[in-house]
Every structure is written in C-alpha cells, then in structure tokens.
Residue frames as qw, qx, qy, qz and C-alpha x, y, z in Angstrom:
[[0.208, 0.497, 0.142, 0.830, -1.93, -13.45, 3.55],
 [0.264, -0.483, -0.604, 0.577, -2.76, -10.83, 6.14],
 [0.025, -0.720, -0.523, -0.456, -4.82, -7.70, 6.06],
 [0.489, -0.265, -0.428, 0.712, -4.27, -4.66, 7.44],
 [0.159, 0.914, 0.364, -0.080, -5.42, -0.65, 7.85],
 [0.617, 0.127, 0.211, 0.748, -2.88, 1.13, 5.69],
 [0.141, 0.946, 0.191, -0.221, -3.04, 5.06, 5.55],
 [0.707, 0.087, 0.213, 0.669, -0.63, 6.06, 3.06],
 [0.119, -0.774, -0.204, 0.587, 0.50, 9.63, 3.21],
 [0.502, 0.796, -0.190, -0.280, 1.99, 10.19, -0.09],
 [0.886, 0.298, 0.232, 0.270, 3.86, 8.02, -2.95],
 [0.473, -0.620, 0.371, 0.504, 7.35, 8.45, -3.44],
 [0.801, 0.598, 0.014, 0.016, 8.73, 8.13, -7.14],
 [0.539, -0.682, 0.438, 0.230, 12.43, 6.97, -7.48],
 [0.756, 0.594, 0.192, -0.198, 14.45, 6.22, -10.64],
 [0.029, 0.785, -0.522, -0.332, 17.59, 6.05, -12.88],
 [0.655, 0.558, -0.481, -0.169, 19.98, 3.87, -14.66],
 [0.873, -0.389, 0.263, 0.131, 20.98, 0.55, -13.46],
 [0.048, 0.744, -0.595, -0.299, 24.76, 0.52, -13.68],
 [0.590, -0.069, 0.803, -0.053, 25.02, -3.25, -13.44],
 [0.456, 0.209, 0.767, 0.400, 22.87, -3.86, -17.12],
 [0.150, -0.189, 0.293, 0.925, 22.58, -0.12, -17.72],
 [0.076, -0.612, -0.713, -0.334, 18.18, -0.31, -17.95],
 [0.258, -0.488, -0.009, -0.834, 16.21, 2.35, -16.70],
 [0.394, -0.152, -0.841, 0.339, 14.40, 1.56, -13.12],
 [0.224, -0.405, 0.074, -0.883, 12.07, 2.91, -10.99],
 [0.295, -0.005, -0.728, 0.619, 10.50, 2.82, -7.32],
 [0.373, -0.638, -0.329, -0.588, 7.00, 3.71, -6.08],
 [0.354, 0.027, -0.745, 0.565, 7.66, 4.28, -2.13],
 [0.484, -0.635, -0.542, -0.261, 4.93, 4.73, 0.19],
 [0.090, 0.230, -0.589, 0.769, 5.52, 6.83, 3.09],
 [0.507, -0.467, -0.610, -0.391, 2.52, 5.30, 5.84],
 [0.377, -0.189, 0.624, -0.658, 1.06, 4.84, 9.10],
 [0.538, -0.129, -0.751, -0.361, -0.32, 0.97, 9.51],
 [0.674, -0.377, 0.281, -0.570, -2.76, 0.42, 12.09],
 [0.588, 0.101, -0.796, -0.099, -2.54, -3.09, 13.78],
 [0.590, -0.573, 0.312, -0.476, -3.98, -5.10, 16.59],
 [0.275, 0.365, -0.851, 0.258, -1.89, -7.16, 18.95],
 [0.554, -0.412, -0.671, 0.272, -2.41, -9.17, 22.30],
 [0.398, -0.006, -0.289, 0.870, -1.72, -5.75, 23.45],
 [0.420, 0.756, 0.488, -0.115, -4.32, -4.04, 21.45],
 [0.404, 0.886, 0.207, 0.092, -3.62, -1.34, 18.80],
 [0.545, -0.364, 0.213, 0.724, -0.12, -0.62, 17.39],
 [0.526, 0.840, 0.120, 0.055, 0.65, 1.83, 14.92],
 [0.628, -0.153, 0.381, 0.661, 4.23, 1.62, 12.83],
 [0.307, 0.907, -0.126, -0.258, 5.02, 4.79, 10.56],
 [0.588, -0.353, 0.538, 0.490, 7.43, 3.88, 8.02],
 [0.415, 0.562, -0.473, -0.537, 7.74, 3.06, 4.06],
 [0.709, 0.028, 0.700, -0.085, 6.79, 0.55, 1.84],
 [0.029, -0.148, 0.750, 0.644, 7.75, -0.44, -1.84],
 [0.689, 0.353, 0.423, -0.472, 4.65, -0.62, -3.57],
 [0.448, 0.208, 0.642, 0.586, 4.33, -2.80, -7.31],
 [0.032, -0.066, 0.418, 0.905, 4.25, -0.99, -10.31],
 [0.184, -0.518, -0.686, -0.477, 0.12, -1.92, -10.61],
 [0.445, -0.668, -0.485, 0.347, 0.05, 0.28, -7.53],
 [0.448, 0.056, 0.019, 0.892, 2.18, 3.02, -8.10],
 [0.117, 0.362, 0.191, 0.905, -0.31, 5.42, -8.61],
 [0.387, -0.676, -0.618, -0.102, -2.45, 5.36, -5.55],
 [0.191, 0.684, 0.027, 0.703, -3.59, 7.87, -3.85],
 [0.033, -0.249, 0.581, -0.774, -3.10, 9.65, -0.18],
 [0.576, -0.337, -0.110, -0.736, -5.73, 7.70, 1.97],
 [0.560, -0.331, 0.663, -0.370, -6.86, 4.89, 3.88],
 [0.622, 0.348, -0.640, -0.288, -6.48, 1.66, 2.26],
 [0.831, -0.365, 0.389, -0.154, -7.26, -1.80, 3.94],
 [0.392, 0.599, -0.696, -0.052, -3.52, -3.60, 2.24],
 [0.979, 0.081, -0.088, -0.167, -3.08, -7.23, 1.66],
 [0.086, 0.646, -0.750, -0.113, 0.35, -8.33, 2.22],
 [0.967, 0.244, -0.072, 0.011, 1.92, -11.28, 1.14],
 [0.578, -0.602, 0.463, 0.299, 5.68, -12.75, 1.56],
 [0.733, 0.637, -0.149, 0.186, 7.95, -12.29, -1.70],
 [0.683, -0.342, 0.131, 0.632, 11.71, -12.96, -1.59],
 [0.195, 0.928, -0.003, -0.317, 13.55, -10.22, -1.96],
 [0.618, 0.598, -0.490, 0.142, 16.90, -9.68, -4.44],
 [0.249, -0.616, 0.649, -0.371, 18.98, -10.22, -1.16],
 [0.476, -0.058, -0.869, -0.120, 16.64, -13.75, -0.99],
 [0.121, 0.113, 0.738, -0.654, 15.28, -12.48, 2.24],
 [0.043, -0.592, -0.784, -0.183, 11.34, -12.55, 2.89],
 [0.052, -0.152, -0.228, 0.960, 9.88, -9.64, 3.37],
 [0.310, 0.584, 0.709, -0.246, 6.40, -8.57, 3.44],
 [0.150, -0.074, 0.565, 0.808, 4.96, -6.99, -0.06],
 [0.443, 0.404, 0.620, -0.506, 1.54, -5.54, -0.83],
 [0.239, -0.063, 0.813, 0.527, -0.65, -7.19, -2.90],
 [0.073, -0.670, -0.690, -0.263, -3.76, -5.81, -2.78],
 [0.098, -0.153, -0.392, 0.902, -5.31, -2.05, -1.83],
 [0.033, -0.610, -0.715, -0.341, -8.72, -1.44, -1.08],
 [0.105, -0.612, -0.079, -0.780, -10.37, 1.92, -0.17],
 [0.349, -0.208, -0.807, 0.429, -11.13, 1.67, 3.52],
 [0.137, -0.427, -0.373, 0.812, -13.98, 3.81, 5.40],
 [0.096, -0.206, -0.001, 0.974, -15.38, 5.23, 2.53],
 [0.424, 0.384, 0.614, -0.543, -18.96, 5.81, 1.68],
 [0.215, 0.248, 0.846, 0.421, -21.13, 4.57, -1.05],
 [0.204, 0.035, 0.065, -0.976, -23.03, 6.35, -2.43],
 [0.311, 0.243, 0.725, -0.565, -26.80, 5.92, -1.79],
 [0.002, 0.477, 0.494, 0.726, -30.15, 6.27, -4.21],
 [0.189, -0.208, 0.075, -0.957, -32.26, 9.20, -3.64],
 [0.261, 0.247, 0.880, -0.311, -35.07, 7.96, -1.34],
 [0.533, 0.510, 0.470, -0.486, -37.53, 9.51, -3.95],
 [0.170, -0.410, 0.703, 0.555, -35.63, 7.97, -6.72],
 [0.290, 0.237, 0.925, -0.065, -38.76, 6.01, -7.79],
 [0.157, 0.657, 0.432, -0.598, -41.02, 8.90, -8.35]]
C-alpha cells in the first residue's frame, strides 16, 4: 500500500437508477490535488478520485490517503483509497497551568 498527501477540494455526489438490474446507485467523487515525490522531487496531479461509501462524507482538506489496488468492473487495477487521515493538523495542547 502507498501513502500519499491528498488535498481534496470538495466531494462530488452522483446517483440514479441502474438500467441493467434497475437498483438505485451512487458515487462519492473527489475532486483533488495529490502531492508526490519522485526521483525528480515533488509532483503534483489534480484530478478525481472515487472514494468508498465509508468515505463519502469527508471533508475539504488535507488528508494523508492510503491507496491500495482493487480490480475494477472492467477487471482493470486501479488504485482505490483505503484509508484518510487528517494531515498537518494541530492537537490540541493542555493549559500549561492546567495543574493549578
């Protein structure tokens, strides 16, 4: 699995009737910017990214994203995240006269 710096800009929502066996369906799409480092140093790819349904509702931010290879319907591989953590953001501290 690899690890990356994900900034996701906002979450798509997509949806409808499959014609094929006539269920309902739905899509969580990520529109990002992923930070990576090459031999090169530092790429950044802007694109989209399906996200699963235990994801769907995250919010706009920086996110350090797990991917993982899942076949897709087609049977191809494709990368698929499986994990988002918060990236960057501070904890919060006790009061230094918390004791008192």
């Amino acid at each position: 699995m690899s690890k990356q710096k994900l900034t996701i800009l906002q979450v798509v929502p997509r949806g409808g009737i499959s014609k094929r066996t006539n269920q309902p369906w739905e899509i969580h799409t990520a529109q990002c910017v992923l930070e990576q480092e090459t031999s090169e140093g530092k790429q950044i790819l802007v694109g989209t990214i399906n996200l699963p349904n235990a994801l769907k509702d995250s919010a706009p931010g920086d996110y350090l994203a797990e991917f993982a290879l899942q076949q897709s319907m087609e049977g191809k591989l494709e990368p698929r995240i499986v994990s988002l953590v918060p990236f960057g953001r501070p904890t919060a501290k006790p009061a230094a006269n918390a004791n008192a």
